[in-house]
Backbone as CSV, one residue per row, in Angstrom:
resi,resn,N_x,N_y,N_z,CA_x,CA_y,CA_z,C_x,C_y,C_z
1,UNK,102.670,133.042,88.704,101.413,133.276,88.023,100.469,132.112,88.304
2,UNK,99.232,132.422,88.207,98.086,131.331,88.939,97.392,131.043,87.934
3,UNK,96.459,130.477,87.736,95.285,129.903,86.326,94.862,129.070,87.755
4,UNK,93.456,129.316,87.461,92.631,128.353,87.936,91.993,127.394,87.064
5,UNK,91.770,126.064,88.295,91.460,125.130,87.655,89.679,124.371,88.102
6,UNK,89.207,124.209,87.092,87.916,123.963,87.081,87.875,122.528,87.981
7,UNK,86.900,122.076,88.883,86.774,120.898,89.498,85.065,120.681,89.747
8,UNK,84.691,120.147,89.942,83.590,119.515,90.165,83.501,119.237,91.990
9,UNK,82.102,119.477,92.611,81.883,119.734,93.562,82.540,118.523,94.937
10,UNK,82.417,117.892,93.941,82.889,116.086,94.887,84.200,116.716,95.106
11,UNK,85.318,116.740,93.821,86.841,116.635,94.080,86.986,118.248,94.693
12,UNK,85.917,118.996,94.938,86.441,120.142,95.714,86.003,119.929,96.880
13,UNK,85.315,119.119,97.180,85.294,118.830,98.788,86.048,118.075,99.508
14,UNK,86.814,117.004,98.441,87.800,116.112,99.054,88.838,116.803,99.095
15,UNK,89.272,118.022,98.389,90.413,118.906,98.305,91.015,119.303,99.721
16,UNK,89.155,119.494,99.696,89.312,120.418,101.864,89.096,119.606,102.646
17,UNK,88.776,118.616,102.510,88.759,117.383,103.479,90.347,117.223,103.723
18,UNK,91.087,116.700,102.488,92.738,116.697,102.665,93.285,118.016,103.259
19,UNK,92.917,118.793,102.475,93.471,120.548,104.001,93.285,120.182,105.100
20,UNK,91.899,120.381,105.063,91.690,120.073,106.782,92.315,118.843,107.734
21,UNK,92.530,117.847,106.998,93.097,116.851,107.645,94.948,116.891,107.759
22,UNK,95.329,117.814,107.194,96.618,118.308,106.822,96.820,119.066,108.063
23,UNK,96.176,120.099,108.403,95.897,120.916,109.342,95.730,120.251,110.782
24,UNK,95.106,119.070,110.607,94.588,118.926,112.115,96.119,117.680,112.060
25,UNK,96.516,117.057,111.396,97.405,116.295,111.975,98.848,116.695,112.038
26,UNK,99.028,117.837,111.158,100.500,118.684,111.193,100.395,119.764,112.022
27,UNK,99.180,121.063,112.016,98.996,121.655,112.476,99.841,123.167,111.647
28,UNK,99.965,122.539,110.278,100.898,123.610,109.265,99.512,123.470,108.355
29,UNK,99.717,124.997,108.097,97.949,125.451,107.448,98.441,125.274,105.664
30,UNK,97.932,124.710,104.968,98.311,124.679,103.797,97.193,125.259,102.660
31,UNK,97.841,125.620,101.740,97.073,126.152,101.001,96.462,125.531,100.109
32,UNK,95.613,125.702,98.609,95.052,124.424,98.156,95.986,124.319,96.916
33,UNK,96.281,125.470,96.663,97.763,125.289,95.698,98.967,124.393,96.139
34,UNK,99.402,124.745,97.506,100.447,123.920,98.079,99.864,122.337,97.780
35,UNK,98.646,122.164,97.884,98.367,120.734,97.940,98.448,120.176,96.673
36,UNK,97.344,120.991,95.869,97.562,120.807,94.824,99.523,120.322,93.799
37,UNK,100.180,121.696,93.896,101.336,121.288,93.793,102.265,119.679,94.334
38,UNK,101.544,119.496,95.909,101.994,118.679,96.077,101.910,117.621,95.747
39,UNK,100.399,117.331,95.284,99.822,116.163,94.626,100.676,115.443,93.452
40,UNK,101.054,116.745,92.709,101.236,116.651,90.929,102.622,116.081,91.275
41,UNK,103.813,116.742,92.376,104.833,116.113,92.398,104.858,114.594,92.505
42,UNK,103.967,114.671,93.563,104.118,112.692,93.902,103.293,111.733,92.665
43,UNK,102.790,112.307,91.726,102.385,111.871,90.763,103.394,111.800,89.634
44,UNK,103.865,112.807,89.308,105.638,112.740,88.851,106.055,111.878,89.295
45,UNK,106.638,112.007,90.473,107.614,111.157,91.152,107.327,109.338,90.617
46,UNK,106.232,109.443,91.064,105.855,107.558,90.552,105.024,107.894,89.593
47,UNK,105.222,108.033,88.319,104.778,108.432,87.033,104.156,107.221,86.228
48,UNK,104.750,106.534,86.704,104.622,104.547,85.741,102.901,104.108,86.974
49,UNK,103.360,104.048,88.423,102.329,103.705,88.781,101.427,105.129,88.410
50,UNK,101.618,106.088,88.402,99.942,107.045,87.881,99.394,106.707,86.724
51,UNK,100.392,106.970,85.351,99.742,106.382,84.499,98.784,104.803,84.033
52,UNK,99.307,103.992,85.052,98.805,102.914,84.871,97.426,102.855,85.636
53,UNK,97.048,103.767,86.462,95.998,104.287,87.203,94.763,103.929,86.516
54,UNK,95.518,104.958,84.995,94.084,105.260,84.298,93.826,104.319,83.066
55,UNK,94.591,102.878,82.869,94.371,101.680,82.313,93.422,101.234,82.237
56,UNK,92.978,100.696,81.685,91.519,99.530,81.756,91.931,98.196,81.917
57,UNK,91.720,97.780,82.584,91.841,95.777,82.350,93.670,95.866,83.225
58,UNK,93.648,94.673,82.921,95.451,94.596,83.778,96.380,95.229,82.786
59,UNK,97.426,95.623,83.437,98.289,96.047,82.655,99.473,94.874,82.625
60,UNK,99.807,94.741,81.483,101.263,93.899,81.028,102.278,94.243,81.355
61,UNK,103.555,92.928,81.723,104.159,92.939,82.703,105.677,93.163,81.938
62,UNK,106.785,94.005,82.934,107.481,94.418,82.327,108.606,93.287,81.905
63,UNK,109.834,93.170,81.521,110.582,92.104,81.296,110.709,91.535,82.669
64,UNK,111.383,92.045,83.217,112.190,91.694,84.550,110.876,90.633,84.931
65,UNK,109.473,91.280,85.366,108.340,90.384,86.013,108.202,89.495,84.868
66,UNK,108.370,89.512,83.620,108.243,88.037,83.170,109.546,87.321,83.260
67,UNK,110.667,87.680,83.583,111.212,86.758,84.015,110.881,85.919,85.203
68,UNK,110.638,86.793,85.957,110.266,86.066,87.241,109.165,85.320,87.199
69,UNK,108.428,85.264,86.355,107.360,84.540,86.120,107.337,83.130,85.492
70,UNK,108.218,83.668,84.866,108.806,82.045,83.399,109.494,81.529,84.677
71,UNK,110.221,81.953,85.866,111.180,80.720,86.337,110.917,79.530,86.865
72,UNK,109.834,80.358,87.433,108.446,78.987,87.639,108.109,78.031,87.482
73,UNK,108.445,77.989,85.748,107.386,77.296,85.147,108.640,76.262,84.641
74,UNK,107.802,74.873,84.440,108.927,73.710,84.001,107.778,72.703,83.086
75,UNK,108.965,72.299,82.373,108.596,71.349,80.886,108.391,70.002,81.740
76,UNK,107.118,69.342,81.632,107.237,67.946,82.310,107.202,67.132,81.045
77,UNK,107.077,67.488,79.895,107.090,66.587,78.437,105.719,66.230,78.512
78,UNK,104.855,66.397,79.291,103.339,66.031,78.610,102.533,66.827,78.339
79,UNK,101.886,66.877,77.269,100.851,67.999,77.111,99.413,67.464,77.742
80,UNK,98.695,68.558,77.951,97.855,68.825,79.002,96.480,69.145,78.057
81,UNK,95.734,68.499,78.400,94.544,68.962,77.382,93.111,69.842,78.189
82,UNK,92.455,70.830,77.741,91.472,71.031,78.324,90.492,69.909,79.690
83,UNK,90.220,69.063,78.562,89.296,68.206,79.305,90.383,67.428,80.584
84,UNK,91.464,67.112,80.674,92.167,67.067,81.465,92.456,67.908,82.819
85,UNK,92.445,69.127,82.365,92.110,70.335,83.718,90.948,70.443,84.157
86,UNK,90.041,69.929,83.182,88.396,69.717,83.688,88.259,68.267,84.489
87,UNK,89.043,67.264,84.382,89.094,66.239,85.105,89.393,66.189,86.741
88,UNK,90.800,67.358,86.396,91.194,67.542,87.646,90.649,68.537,88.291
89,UNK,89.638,69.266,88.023,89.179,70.406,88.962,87.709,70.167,88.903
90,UNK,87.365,69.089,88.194,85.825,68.847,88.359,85.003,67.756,88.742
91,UNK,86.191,66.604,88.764,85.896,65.576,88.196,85.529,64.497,87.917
């Protein structure tokens, strides 16, 4: 069963831009459903990077990357003051 889906003139021209370019480099004629379908799978498939697509600003990092991030980092026992990083990057 089919339902169509409403698009706007831009993302229906890039639709057939991707056909057509489907076409000329496979030379297997696809349909806009097939594409369509195909789209939504590989959007499934990496689901974490799609959703993060539609984020604003950076997205926060999972454990594992803050581990890797903290290993980095080391205690020299002195604290560091503003005007101090302004010394060294201005100064």
């Amino acid at each position: 069963m089919s339902t169509a889906v409403k698009m706007d003139e831009e993302t229906k021209s890039k639709l057939e831009e991707l056909q057509a370019e489907i076409r000329l480099k496979t030379g297997k004629k696809v349909t806009q459903q097939e594409l369509l379908s195909t789209l939504i799978q590989s959007a499934v498939d990496s689901r974490a990077e799609f959703i993060d697509s539609f984020r604003d600003g950076t997205v926060a990092l999972n454990e594992t990357e803050l581990k890797a991030f903290n290993q980095g980092q080391i205690a020299s026992g002195v604290e560091t003051t503003e005007d101090d990083i302004d010394d060294v990057l201005y100064g």
